[in-house]
N, C-alpha and C positions, 0 to 999 in steps of 0.2 A: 558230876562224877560220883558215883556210888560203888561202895562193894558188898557182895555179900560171901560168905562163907561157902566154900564149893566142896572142898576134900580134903583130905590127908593120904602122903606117898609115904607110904613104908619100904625101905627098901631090905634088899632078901639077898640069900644064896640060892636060895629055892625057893621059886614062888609058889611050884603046887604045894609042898609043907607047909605053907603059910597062908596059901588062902583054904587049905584044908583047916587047919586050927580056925580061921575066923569062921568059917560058916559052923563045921562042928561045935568048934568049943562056946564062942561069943551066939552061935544061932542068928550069921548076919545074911543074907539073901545074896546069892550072883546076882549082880547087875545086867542088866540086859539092854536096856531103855538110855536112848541118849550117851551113846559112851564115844571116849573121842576114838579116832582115825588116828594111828598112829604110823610116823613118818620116819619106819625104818629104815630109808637109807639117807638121810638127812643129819643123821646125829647119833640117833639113840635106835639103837636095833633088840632092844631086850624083853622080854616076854612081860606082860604085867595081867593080873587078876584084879575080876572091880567085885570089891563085896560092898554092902550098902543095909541101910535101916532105915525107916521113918525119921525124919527129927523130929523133936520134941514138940507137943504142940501144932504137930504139923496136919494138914487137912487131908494125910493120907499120899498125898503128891508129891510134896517134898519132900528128899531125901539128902541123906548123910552118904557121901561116898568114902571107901576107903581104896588107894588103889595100891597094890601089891607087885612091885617095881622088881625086876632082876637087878641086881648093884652091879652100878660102871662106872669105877673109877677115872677111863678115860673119857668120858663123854663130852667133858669142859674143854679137854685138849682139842677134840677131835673136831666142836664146833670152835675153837677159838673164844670159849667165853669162861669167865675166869668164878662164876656161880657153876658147881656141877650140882643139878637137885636129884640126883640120882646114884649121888653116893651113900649121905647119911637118909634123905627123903627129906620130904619140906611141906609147910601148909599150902593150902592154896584159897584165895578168892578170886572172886569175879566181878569184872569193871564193864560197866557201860561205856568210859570212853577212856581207851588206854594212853594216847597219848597225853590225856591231863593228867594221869595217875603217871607216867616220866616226867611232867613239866613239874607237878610237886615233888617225886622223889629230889628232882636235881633242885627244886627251891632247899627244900631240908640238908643240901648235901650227903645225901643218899645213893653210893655208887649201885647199877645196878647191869645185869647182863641180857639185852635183847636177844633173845632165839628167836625171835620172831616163830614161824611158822615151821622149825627146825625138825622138833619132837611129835606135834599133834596137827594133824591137816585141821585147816579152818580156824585156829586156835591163835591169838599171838600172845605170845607169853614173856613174859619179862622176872628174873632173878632175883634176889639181893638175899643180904644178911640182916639180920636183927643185931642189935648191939650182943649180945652172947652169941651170936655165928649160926644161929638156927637160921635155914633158908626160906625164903620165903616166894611164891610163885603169885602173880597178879595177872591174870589173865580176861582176854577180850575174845569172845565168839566173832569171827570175822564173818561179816554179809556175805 
Protein backbone atom coordinates (compact mmCIF):
# COMPACT_ATOMS: atom_id res chain seq x y z
CA UNK A 1 0.00 0.00 0.00
CA UNK A 2 1.33 3.27 -1.12
CA UNK A 3 0.12 6.90 -1.25
CA UNK A 4 0.94 9.60 -3.06
CA UNK A 5 -0.30 13.19 -3.08
CA UNK A 6 -3.17 13.84 -5.58
CA UNK A 7 -4.97 17.46 -4.64
CA UNK A 8 -6.19 19.89 -2.51
CA UNK A 9 -10.42 20.85 -2.16
CA UNK A 10 -10.97 24.44 -1.52
CA UNK A 11 -14.29 24.88 -0.86
CA UNK A 12 -16.35 28.31 -2.12
CA UNK A 13 -19.53 30.23 -2.18
CA UNK A 14 -18.54 30.80 -5.67
CA UNK A 15 -16.60 28.76 -7.51
CA UNK A 16 -16.22 30.89 -10.84
CA UNK A 17 -14.59 33.82 -8.24
CA UNK A 18 -12.41 31.53 -7.24
CA UNK A 19 -11.30 29.53 -9.83
CA UNK A 20 -11.10 33.12 -11.60
CA UNK A 21 -8.61 34.42 -8.82
CA UNK A 22 -6.43 30.97 -9.17
CA UNK A 23 -5.91 31.00 -12.93
CA UNK A 24 -5.62 35.02 -12.88
CA UNK A 25 -3.96 35.88 -9.92
CA UNK A 26 -1.70 32.47 -8.91
CA UNK A 27 -1.43 31.87 -13.27
CA UNK A 28 -2.60 28.10 -12.38
CA UNK A 29 -3.96 26.11 -15.75
CA UNK A 30 -7.77 24.68 -16.18
CA UNK A 31 -7.32 21.28 -15.93
CA UNK A 32 -8.62 19.21 -18.61
CA UNK A 33 -6.66 15.93 -18.60
CA UNK A 34 -7.95 13.05 -16.27
CA UNK A 35 -10.56 14.80 -14.14
CA UNK A 36 -12.90 12.78 -12.09
CA UNK A 37 -16.72 12.05 -13.13
CA UNK A 38 -18.73 13.46 -10.69
CA UNK A 39 -21.78 11.73 -9.11
CA UNK A 40 -24.25 14.28 -8.74
CA UNK A 41 -27.03 12.53 -7.64
CA UNK A 42 -25.29 10.33 -5.09
CA UNK A 43 -24.33 12.81 -2.58
CA UNK A 44 -22.78 15.87 -3.72
CA UNK A 45 -24.43 17.86 -6.50
CA UNK A 46 -22.15 21.04 -6.51
CA UNK A 47 -20.30 22.72 -9.16
CA UNK A 48 -16.35 22.28 -8.76
CA UNK A 49 -13.29 24.03 -10.97
CA UNK A 50 -10.05 21.92 -11.45
CA UNK A 51 -6.99 24.36 -11.68
CA UNK A 52 -3.50 22.70 -11.66
CA UNK A 53 0.39 23.38 -12.16
CA UNK A 54 3.42 21.20 -12.83
CA UNK A 55 4.82 19.76 -9.38
CA UNK A 56 7.92 20.52 -8.51
CA UNK A 57 10.63 18.56 -10.15
CA UNK A 58 8.20 17.10 -12.10
CA UNK A 59 8.92 15.50 -15.81
CA UNK A 60 6.35 17.93 -17.26
CA UNK A 61 3.44 15.09 -16.59
CA UNK A 62 2.87 15.29 -13.31
CA UNK A 63 0.60 17.66 -11.81
CA UNK A 64 -0.63 19.53 -8.79
CA UNK A 65 -4.39 19.71 -8.69
CA UNK A 66 -6.49 22.12 -6.95
CA UNK A 67 -10.16 21.52 -6.96
CA UNK A 68 -12.63 24.44 -6.33
CA UNK A 69 -15.75 22.80 -4.60
CA UNK A 70 -19.18 24.77 -4.24
CA UNK A 71 -19.62 24.38 -0.10
CA UNK A 72 -22.30 21.85 1.30
CA UNK A 73 -22.94 21.76 4.43
CA UNK A 74 -25.44 19.04 4.04
CA UNK A 75 -23.49 16.54 2.12
CA UNK A 76 -22.41 14.34 5.46
CA UNK A 77 -26.13 14.30 6.31
CA UNK A 78 -27.33 13.61 2.96
CA UNK A 79 -24.95 10.49 2.55
CA UNK A 80 -25.12 9.36 6.17
CA UNK A 81 -21.40 9.85 6.81
CA UNK A 82 -20.33 11.87 9.56
CA UNK A 83 -16.74 13.26 7.49
CA UNK A 84 -18.42 16.19 5.31
CA UNK A 85 -15.02 17.06 2.86
CA UNK A 86 -17.11 19.64 1.33
CA UNK A 87 -17.72 21.87 3.92
CA UNK A 88 -14.32 23.28 5.13
CA UNK A 89 -12.32 21.23 1.94
CA UNK A 90 -9.72 18.59 2.66
CA UNK A 91 -6.33 17.03 1.26
CA UNK A 92 -6.36 14.34 -0.77
CA UNK A 93 -3.92 11.20 -1.80
CA UNK A 94 -4.01 8.24 -3.69
CA UNK A 95 -3.69 4.48 -2.64
CA UNK A 96 -3.15 1.58 -4.68
CA UNK A 97 -4.95 -0.65 -2.36
CA UNK A 98 -7.73 1.00 -0.24
CA UNK A 99 -8.76 -1.58 1.68
CA UNK A 100 -5.26 -1.93 3.41
CA UNK A 101 -5.19 1.87 3.97
CA UNK A 102 -8.99 1.05 6.20
CA UNK A 103 -7.45 -2.16 7.66
CA UNK A 104 -4.47 0.34 9.00
CA UNK A 105 -6.66 3.32 9.79
CA UNK A 106 -8.77 0.91 12.12
CA UNK A 107 -5.28 -0.64 13.45
CA UNK A 108 -4.33 3.07 14.59
CA UNK A 109 -7.86 3.58 15.82
CA UNK A 110 -8.63 5.98 13.10
CA UNK A 111 -12.36 6.59 12.71
CA UNK A 112 -13.07 7.07 9.15
CA UNK A 113 -16.27 7.66 6.69
CA UNK A 114 -16.58 5.35 3.45
CA UNK A 115 -18.43 7.18 0.54
CA UNK A 116 -17.38 4.69 -1.52
CA UNK A 117 -18.27 5.75 -4.97
CA UNK A 118 -20.81 8.43 -3.63
CA UNK A 119 -19.16 11.78 -4.83
CA UNK A 120 -16.71 10.56 -8.00
CA UNK A 121 -17.61 7.73 -10.51
CA UNK A 122 -14.83 5.10 -10.45
CA UNK A 123 -13.24 6.76 -7.45
CA UNK A 124 -13.67 5.08 -3.74
CA UNK A 125 -12.98 7.40 -1.45
CA UNK A 126 -12.68 7.23 2.16
CA UNK A 127 -12.82 10.38 5.10
CA UNK A 128 -11.27 11.07 8.33
CA UNK A 129 -9.88 13.74 10.46
CA UNK A 130 -6.34 14.53 11.46
CA UNK A 131 -5.96 15.18 15.22
CA UNK A 132 -6.76 19.21 14.71
CA UNK A 133 -9.97 18.22 12.49
CA UNK A 134 -8.52 18.93 9.03
CA UNK A 135 -10.16 16.37 6.76
CA UNK A 136 -8.51 14.25 5.00
CA UNK A 137 -9.59 12.12 1.79
CA UNK A 138 -7.64 8.63 0.57
CA UNK A 139 -8.61 7.50 -2.39
CA UNK A 140 -8.38 4.33 -4.89
CA UNK A 141 -9.13 4.60 -8.90
CA UNK A 142 -11.50 1.61 -9.06
CA UNK A 143 -10.74 -0.90 -12.24
Amino acid sequence: MKLTFHHVNLCTEDVERLDRFYREVLLLDRETDGLPVLEKKKGYAGDVAFVGAPAHGADGKSRIQTHLARRDVQAGFRTGQFVNPVDKGHIAYRTDDIEAFKRHLEDKGVPYSDWGDRAVAGWHQIFFYDPDGNVIEVHQVEA
